[in-house]
C-alpha positions as a Markdown table, in Angstrom:
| # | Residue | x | y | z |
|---|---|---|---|---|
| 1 | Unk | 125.0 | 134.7 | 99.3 |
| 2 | Unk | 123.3 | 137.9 | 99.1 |
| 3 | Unk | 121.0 | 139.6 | 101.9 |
| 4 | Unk | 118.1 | 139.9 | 99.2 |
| 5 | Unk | 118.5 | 135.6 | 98.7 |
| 6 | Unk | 117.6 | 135.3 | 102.1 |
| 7 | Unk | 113.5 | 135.7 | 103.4 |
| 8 | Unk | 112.8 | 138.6 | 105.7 |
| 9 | Unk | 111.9 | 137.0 | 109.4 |
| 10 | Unk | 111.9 | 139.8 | 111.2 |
| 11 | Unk | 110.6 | 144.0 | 110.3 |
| 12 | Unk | 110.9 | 146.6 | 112.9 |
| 13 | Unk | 107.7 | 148.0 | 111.7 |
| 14 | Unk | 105.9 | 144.5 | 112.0 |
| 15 | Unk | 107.7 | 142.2 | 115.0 |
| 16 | Unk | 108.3 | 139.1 | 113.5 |
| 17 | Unk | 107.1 | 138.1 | 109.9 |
| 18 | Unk | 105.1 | 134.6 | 109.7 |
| 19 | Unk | 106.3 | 133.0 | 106.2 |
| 20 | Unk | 102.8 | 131.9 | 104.0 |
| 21 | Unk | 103.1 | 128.2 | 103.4 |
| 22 | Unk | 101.3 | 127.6 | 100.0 |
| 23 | Unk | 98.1 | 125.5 | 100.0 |
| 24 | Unk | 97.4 | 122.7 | 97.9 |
| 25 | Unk | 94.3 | 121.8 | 96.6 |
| 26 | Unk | 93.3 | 118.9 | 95.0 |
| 27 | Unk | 90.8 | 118.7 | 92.1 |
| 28 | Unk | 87.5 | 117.7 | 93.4 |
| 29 | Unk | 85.9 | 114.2 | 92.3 |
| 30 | Unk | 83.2 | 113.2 | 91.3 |
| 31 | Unk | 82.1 | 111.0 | 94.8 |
| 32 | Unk | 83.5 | 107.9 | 94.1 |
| 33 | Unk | 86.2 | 106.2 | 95.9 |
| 34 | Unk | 88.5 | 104.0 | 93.7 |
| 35 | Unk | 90.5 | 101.5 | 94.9 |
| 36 | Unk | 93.0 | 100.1 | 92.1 |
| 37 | Unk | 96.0 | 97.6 | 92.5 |
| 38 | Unk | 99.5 | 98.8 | 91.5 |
| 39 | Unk | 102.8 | 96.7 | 90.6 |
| 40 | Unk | 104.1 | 99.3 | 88.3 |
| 41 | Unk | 107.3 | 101.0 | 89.6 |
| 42 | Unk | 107.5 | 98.7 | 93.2 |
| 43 | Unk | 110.0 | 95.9 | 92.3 |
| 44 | Unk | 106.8 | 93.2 | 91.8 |
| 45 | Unk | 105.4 | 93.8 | 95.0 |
| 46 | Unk | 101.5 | 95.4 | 94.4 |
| 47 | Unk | 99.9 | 97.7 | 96.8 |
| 48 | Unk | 96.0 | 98.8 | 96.3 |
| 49 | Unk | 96.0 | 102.7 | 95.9 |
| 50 | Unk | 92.6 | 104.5 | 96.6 |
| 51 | Unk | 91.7 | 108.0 | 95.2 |
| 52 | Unk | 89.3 | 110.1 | 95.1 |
| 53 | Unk | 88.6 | 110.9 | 99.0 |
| 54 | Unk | 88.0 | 114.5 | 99.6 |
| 55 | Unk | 89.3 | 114.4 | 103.1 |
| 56 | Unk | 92.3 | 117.3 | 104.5 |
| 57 | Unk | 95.0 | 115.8 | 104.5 |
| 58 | Unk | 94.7 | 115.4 | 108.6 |
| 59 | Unk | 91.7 | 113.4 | 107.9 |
| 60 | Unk | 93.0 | 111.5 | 105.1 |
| 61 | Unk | 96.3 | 110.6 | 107.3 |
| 62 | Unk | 94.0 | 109.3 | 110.1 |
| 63 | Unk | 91.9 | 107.6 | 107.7 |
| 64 | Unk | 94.9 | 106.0 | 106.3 |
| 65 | Unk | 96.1 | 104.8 | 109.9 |
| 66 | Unk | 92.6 | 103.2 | 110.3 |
| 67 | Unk | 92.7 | 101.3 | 107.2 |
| 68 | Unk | 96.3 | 100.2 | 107.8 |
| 69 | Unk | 95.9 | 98.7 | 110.8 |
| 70 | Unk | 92.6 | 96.9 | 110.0 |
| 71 | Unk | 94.5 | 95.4 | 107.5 |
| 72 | Unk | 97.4 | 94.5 | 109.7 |
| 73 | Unk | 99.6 | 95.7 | 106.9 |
| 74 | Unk | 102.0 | 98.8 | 106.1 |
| 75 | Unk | 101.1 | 102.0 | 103.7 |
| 76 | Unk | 101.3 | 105.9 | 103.2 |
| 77 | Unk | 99.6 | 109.1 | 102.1 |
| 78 | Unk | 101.1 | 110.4 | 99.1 |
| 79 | Unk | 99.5 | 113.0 | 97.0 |
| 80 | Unk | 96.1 | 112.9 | 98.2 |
| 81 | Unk | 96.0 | 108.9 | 97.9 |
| 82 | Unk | 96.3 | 105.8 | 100.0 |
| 83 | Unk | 98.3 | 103.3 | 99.2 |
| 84 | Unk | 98.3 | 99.9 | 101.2 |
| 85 | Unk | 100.9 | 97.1 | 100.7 |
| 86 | Unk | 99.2 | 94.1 | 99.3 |
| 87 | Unk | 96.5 | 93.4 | 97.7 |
| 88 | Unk | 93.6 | 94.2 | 100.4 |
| 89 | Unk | 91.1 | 95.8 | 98.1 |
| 90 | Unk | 88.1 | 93.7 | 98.7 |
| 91 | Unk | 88.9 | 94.2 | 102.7 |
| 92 | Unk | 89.3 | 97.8 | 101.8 |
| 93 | Unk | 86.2 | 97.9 | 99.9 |
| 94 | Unk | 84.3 | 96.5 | 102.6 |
| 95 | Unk | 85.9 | 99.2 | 105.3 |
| 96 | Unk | 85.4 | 102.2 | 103.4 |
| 97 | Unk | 81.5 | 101.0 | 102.2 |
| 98 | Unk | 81.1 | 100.6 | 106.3 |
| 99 | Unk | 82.2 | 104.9 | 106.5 |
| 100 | Unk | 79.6 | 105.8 | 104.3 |
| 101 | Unk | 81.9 | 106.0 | 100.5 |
| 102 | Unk | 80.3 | 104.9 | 97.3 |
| 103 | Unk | 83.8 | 102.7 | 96.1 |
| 104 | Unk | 84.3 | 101.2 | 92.9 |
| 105 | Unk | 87.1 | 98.9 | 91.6 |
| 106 | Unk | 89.7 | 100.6 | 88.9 |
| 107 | Unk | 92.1 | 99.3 | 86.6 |
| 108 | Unk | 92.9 | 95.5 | 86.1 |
């Protein structure tokens, strides 16, 4: 391993050197929440994925608590969605109407 492999921390000129953590940014929607069930890829077992929030991903995380425990029911944030074990959506539906998001129903 090579010295040049390695990112400078530290400059004499400049005290220590703060690494820039690259941003992500999601495409912007069009308003709409979706909520869509999804077995594909999960064994069988179906969780109900919603898209289309433009939240942070703070907000989205706490958002996703929220949901999760109104539903008494595990889940996760994973690239700018929610998923939520089972199939909750009307629950869902009716939870994310009472915030104030247009939601519409996707897939089959």
């Amino acid at each position: 391993m090579s010295i040049s492999d390695n990112p400078l921390v530290y400059s004499t000129e400049g005290g220590r050197i703060k690494a820039v953590e690259p941003t992500v940014t999601r495409p912007k929607g069009d308003g709409i929440v979706r909520i869509q069930k999804q077995t594909a890829g999960r064994k069988g077992k179906g969780v109900s994925v919603i898209s289309g929030i433009n939240l942070d991903d703070n907000e989205l995380t706490k958002l996703a608590a929220e949901l999760k425990k109104r539903c008494g029911c595990g889940g996760s944030v994973k690239d700018g969605m929610i998923e939520i074990q089972g199939d909750k959506r009307d629950l869902l539906k009716e939870l994310l109407e009472q915030k104030g998001f247009k939601v519409k129903f996707s897939g089959g």
